[in-house]
C-alpha angles and dihedrals in degrees: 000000000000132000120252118236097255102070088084099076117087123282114252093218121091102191132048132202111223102223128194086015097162092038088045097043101081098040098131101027124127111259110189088192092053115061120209 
């Protein structure tokens, strides 16, 4: 799915909300006990 145009253009919100932060935290690390 591609995105329209118009998704280019900048976003209207000024703040964001980090969800999943401690799921999304080690996403990249090194983890000997999961292969790949």
């Amino acid at each position: 799915m591609q995105n329209p145009p118009t998704a280019t253009v900048s976003h209207p919100w000024t703040r964001y909300v980090a969800m999943g932060d401690s799921f999304t935290e080690g996403i990249g690390d090194p983890e000997p006990t999961s292969p790949g």
